[in-house]
N, C-alpha and C positions, 0 to 999 in steps of 0.2 A: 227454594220452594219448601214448605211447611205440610208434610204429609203425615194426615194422621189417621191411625186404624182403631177402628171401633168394633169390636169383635162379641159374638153372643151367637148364639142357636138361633133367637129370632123366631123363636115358635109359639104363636104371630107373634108378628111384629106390631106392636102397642102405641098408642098415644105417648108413654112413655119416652120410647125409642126415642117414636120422631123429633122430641121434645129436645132428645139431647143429640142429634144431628145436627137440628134445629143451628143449636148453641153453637158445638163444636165447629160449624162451619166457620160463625165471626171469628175464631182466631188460625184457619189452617187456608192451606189452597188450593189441597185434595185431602179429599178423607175418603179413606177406602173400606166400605160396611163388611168387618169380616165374618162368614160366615160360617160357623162351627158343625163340621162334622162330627156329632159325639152321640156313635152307638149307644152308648151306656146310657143315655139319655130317654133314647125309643120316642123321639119326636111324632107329633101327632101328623106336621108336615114334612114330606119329606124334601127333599134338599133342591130340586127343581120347582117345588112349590113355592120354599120359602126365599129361595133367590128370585124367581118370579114377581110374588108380593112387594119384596124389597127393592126391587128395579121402578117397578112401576111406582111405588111411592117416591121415591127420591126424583122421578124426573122433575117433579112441581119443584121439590126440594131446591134440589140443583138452581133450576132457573131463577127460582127468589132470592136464595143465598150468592148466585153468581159462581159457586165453586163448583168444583168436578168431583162430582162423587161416581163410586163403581163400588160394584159387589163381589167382592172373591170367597169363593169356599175353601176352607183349608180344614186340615186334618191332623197338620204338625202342630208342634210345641207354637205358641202364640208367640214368644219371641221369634221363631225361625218363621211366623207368616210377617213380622214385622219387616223382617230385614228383607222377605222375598217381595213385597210391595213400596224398598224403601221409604218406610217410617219413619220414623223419629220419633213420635207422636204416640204413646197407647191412650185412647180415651173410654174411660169407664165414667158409668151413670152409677149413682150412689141415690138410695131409697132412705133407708135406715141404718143405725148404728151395729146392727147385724150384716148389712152387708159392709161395712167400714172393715170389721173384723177379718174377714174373706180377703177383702183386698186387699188388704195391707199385707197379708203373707204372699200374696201374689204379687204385687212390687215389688217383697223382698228378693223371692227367688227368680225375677224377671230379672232384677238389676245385679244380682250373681250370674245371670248368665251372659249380660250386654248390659254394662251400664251408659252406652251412648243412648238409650233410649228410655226415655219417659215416661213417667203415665200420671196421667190428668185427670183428677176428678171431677164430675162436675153433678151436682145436687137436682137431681129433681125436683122440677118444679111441684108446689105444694098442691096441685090439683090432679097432678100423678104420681106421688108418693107410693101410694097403696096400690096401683097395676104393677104386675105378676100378670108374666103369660100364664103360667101353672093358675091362674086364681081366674084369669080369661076365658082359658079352657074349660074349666072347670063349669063357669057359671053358662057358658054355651051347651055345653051337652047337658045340664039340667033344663035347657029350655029359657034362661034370662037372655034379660036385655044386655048388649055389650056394647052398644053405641057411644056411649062415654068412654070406651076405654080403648075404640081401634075405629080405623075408616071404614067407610059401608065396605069398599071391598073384599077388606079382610073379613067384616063382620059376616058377609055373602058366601065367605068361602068357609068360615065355621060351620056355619049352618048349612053348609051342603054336606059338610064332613059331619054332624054328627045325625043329620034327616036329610040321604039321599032325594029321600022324594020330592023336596022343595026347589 
């Protein structure tokens, strides 16, 4: 069995994302969405929220693609969530040649610490290149439209996070 983890904050979770769930399913036969505990970050959702969001979008997910997807939070080293959901599998989404950079130092000292495990790049699609949560966020609490860039759900749930009143 072909298990692979897809790991991020997820603070929402973007068109982006879905896009490369999307993908990664055609070659795995679980992917498990991992989801990052990272104080240092100061997430706008917090971690019940954004495993929430995340569930709920993968069940369509799941049943189109026919594989099993689930959502784990973890808090440890990303190789030590691999091995705790036996992976094999790391799948990362790549924007730009700036994040090329990023990763690549992050395969290196992935694959010094377990080199039975992988990591897969896979390109976003050219009509989500440019989503960024951080740029999602951002353009919500000013008040835009973010409907190109997430599901009305999440879009729903911005906008109660940054105008309780609605």
């Amino acid at each position: 069995m072909r298990i692979g983890l897809y790991p991020g904050t997820f603070d929402p979770i973007t068109m982006g994302h879905i896009d490369i769930i999307r993908r990664a399913a055609a070659f795995l036969d679980r992917l498990v969405i991992g989801v990052a505990i990272n104080r240092d970050k100061g997430p706008l959702f917090d971690l019940a929220e954004r495993v929430a969001m995340i569930e709920a979008e993968c069940v369509s997910l799941s049943e189109q693609t026919g594989i099993e997807i689930v959502v784990h939070p973890f808090e440890n080293l990303l190789i030590d969530c691999a091995r705790d959901v036996n992976a094999t599998i790391i799948v990362r989404g790549l924007r730009a040649v700036a994040d090329f950079e990023y990763e690549f130092q992050m395969v290196g000292m992935n694959r010094a610490l377990d080199d039975s495990v992988e990591t897969v790049f896979l390109m976003a699609e050219a009509r989500h290149q440019a989503i960024a949560s951080k740029l999602v966020k951002e353009i919500a609490r000013l008040g835009g439209d973010v409907s190109k860039f997430v599901t009305a759900p999440v879009r729903q749930a911005l906008i109660e996070k940054f105008d309780p009143a609605q």
